[in-house]
C-alpha positions, 0 to 999 in steps of 0.5 A, a space after each residue: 348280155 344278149 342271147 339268140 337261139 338259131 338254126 343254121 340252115 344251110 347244108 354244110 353248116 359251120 365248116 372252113 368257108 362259112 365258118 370263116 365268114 362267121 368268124 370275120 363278121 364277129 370280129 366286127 364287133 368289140 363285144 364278147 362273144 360265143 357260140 355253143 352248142 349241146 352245153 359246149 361254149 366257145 369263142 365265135 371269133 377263133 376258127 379252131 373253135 367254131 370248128 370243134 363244135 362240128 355244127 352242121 345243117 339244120 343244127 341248133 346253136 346259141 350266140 351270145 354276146 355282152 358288151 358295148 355293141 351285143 345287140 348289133 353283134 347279135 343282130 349281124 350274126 343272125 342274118 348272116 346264118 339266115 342269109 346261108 353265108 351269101 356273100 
């Protein structure tokens, strides 16, 4: 299992279209794989999900991931969110 702790940096944070490059990014990987924040746990690759968390700029959020690919799926998320979603 693989843990990473990161601020999401840009303004609007996890809301509809960067919560969406997000969700497809971890649906990438065949590891499992969540996204919490203030002790609450949810799926990163469900939209309805990420978007409970009400994640917004400058807010800490933890991804975790366990299975045959967790590092790459760790990896890849963290550089999306430090990216802002830049296409």
């Amino acid at each position: 299992m693989c843990v990473k702790d990161i601020e999401v940096k840009n303004q609007v944070g996890l809301h509809a279209r960067p919560a969406t490059f997000f969700i497809q990014k971890a649906n990438e990987y065949k590891s499992s794989i969540w996204v919490e924040k203030e002790e609450r746990r949810v799926n990163a690759k469900s939209l309805l999900g990420i978007l409970s968390l009400g994640i917004v700029g400058g807010a800490k959020i933890r991804i975790i991931a366990d299975g045959s690919d967790e590092q790459l799926a760790i990896d890849g998320l963290v550089k999306l969110v430090d990216s802002e979603f830049a296409e």
